[in-house]
N, C-alpha and C positions, 0 to 999 in steps of 0.2 A: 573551421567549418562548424557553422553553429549544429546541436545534437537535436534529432527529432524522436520527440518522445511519443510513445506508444501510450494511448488511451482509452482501457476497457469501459464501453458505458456499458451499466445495467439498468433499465427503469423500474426492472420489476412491476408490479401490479399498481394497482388503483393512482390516488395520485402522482406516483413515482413518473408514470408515464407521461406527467403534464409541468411536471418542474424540474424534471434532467435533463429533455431538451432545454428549457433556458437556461439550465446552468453551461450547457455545450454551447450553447447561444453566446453566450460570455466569454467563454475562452475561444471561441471563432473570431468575434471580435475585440480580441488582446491579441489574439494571432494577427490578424492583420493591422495590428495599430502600434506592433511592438516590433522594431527590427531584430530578425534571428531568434524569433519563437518560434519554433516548427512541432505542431502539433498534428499528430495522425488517429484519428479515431476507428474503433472498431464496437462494433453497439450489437450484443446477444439479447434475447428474451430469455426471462425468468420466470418465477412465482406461480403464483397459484393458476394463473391461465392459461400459461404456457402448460404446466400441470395437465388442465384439463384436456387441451387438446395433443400435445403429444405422450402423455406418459409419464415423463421424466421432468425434474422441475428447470432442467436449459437445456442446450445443447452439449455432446458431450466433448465440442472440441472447446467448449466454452472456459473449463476451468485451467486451462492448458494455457490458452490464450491471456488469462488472467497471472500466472504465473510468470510468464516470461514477458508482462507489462511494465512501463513504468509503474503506472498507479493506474485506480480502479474508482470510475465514479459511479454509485450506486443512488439507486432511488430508495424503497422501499417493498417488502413480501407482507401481502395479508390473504387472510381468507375471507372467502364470499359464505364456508360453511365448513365444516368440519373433517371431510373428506382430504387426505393426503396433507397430512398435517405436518406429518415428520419429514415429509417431502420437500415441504415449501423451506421450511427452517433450516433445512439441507444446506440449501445455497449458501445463503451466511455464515453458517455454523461452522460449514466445509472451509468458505474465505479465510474467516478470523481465525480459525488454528490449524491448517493445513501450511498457512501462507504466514502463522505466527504474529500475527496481530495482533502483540502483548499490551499495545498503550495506546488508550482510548482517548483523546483529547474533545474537550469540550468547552470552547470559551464562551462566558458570561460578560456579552456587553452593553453597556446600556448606549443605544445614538441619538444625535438628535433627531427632537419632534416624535419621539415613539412616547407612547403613553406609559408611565411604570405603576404600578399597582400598590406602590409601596411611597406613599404620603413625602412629599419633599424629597424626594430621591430624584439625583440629576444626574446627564451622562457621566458626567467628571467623578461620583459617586460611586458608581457601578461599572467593573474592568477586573475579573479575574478567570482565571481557568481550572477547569477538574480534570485533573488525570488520574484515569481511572483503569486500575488491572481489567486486563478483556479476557484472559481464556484461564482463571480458575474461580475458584471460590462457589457457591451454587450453582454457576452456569455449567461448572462441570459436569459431564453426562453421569452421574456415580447415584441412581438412584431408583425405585422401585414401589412397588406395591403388593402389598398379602391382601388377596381375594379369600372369602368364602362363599361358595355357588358365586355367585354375579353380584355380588355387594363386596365394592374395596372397604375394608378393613382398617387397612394400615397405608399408609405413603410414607416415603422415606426420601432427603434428599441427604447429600453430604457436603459439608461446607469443606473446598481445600483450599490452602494459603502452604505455598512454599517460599521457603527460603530464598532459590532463584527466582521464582516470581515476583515476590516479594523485593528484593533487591534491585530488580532491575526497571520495577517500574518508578520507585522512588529516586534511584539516581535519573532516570527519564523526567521525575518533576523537579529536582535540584538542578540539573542540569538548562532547565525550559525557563528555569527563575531566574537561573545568571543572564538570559540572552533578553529578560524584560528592562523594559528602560526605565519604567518607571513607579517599579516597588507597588502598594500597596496603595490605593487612592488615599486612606486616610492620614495618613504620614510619610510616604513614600519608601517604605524600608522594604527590601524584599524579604518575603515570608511565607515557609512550605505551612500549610498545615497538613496534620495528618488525622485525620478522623477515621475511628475504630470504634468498636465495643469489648475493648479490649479488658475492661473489667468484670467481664463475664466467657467472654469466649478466647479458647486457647489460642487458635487461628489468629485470631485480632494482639490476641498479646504477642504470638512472633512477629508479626505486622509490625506493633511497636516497639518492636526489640532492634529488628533491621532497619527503622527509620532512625532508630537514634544512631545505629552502628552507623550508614551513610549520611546522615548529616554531621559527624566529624570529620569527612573531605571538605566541609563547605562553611567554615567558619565565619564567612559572610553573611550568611544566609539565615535568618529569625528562625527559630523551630517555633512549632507550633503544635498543642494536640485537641483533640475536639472529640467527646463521644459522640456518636451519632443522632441521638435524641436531643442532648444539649445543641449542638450544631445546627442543627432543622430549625431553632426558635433564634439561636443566635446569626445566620448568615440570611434572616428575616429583617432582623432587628439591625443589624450591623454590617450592612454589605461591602462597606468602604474597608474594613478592616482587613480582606481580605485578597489577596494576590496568587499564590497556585494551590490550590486542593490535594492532596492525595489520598485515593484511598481504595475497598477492594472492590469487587467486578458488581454488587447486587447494590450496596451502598451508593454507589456510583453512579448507577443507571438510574436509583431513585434522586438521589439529589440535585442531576441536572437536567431531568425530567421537571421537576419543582420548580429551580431556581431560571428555568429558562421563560416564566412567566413572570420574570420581574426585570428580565431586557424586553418584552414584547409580545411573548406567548413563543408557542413552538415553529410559526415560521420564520421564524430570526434565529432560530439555532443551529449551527452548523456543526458537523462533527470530523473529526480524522481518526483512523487506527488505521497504526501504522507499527512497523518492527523493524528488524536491522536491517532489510532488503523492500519489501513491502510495501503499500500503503493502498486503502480505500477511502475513502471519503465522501460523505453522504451527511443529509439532513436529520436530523435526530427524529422527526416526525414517523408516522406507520404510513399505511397505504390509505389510511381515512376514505375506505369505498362509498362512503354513506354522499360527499363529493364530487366524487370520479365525474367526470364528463360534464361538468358544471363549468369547470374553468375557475373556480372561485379562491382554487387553492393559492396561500402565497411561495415565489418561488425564492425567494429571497437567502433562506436556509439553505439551497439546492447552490446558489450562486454565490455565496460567502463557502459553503464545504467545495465547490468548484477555487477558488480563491486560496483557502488552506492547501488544495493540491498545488496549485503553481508553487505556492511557498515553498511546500516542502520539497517539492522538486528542484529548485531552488536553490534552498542550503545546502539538501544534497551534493547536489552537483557544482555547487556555486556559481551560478547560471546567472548573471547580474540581467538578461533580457527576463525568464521569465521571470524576478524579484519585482521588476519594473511591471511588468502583465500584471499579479498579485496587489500591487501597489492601487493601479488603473483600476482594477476591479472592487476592490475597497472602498476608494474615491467615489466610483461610479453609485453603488450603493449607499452610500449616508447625503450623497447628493441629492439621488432620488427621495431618499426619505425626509430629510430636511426641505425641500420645495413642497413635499406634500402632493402633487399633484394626481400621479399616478400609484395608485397605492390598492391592495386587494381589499378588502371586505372587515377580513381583522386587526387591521390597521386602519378603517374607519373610512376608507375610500370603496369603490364599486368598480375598480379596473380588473380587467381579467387577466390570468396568469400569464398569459403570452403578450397582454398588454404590457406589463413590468420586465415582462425578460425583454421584451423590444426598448425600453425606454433606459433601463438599464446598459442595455448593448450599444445602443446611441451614445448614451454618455462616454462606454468605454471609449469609442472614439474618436470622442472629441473633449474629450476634459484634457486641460492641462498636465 
């Protein structure tokens, strides 16, 4: 009997609420176009509105529901102003390490007919992913401020890198390089790199102590190292060279924030964090309110991180229906993108987001 999996949507705020329904859109239609997908949704309010009008920033049977999910697709939390601020970060913050969502996935790909920003750069050029630590390093809550009268003074954050965090997110990127098919665009050799600042900060140098220690499991596999400053100018210059990323939680968040404007900008970016039981999945984008209600947002990031859940639902479970879903849904999207036709605003067309989740969900249905 095929397994029905349980699907928390959150749209959270501003455009969250206009490109998670079409990422749901997408997997409605892979559910019915894939024999023995069974997918059951269940959709909470979050963020800052929900905030406003009840109190609390969701419901509180909401993180419950979330735990005993398969996986969790999420939109995006912003603010319209500054009120309830620790409230709204609540939500995520609570996800990603209540629920242990140690590894941040973020694949950089270039499709066709997307415009790259970076002179002769072609899809076959640009294909690699960052994985990136999710619950230490600055984001950890270990930090403060000295006031005198009502002028801060002093802010403090503290940067932590542990050993098991540390270990486990890098055999998480050695382990994601064995299952790539095809290496590195510019020579095809599979290759982790690991970028730190690790000649300056302690934290980075255990980082590169336990890169080197697990990449002696993986004798196949390129090592690679990259300071962080040099990196920024070199995976500009050099995209093709490059195949998985690793590295810590602030790092991370900076460099596929960056690097996500030379597949297409931020609506082509999808994200997963995900841990040993776990997974969310969402568009690397914010709640962009300045948007909201326009329709203009793309939802494409919403429906490729819809797409990485099937996946990883998937090898999970070794679910060869939803692999096939996953497959359709990928398809569906570079097909769209390649005719051109239907496309949002940042992508050089004037279709509206529910325009593209429809034209996308069409296809799932009927592409080969």
């Amino acid at each position: 009997m095929p397994r029905k999996y349980r699907i928390v949507v959150l749209p959270g705020d501003g455009i969250g609420r206009e490109v998670v329904p079409e990422a749901v859109k997408a997997l409605k239609a892979a559910q019915e176009s894939v024999a023995g997908l069974d997918l059951d949704f269940v959709e909470f309010e979050c963020g800052f509105e929900y905030y406003q009008k009840m109190g609390e920033p969701w419901p509180q049977e909401a993180y419950s529901a979330c735990k005993e999910s398969d996986a969790i697709l999420y939109g995006a939390v912003g603010l319209l102003g500054v009120e309830g601020r620790e409230h709204i970060v609540y939500v995520h913050r609570r996800l990603r390490n209540d629920l242990d969502l140690y590894a941040n996935i973020r694949p950089v790909k270039l499709r066709e007919n997307v415009n790259c920003p970076l002179a002769g750069k072609k899809p076959e050029d640009i294909n690699f992913v960052i994985v990136r630590e999710n619950t230490e390093d600055l984001y950890t809550p270990i930090r403060g401020v000295l006031k005198r009268g009502e002028t801060t003074e002093v802010a403090a954050d503290v940067k932590i890198v542990t050993r098991k965090g540390a270990e486990r997110i890098i055999k998480y990127a050695f382990d994601l390089c064995k299952k790539r098919e095809k290496g590195a665009p510019m020579d095809g050799k599979p290759r982790v790199t690991c970028v730190d600042k690790s000649t300056v900060l302690k934290s980075c140098a255990l980082f590169r102590e336990v890169y080197n220690q697990v990449a002696e499991n993986y004798p196949d596999i390129e090592r690679d190292y990259a300071l962080i400053d040099a990196f920024m100018q070199w995976v500009i210059k050099r995209p093709e060279y490059y195949d998985v990323i690793v590295t810590t939680n602030l790092f991370g968040d900076i460099i596929s924030d960056m690097t996500a404007q030379i597949q297409g900008g931020l609506g082509l970016a999808p994200s997963a964090e995900v841990g040993e039981k776990h997974g969310m999945f969402r568009p690397i984008h914010g709640s962009a309110p300045k948007y909201y209600g326009k329709h203009v947002a793309n939802p494409m990031a919403s429906i490729l991180s819809a797409k990485m859940l099937i996946d990883w639902l998937a090898d999970k479970h070794s679910d060869k229906s939803a692999k096939e879903a996953a497959n359709r849904i990928e398809k569906a999207v570079n097909l769209t993108l390649k005719e051109g036709r239907v496309l949002t605003q940042d992508l050089g067309g004037s279709s509206k987001t529910y325009e593209v989740g429809n034209e996308v969900a069409n296809k799932i249905r009927t592409i080969d």
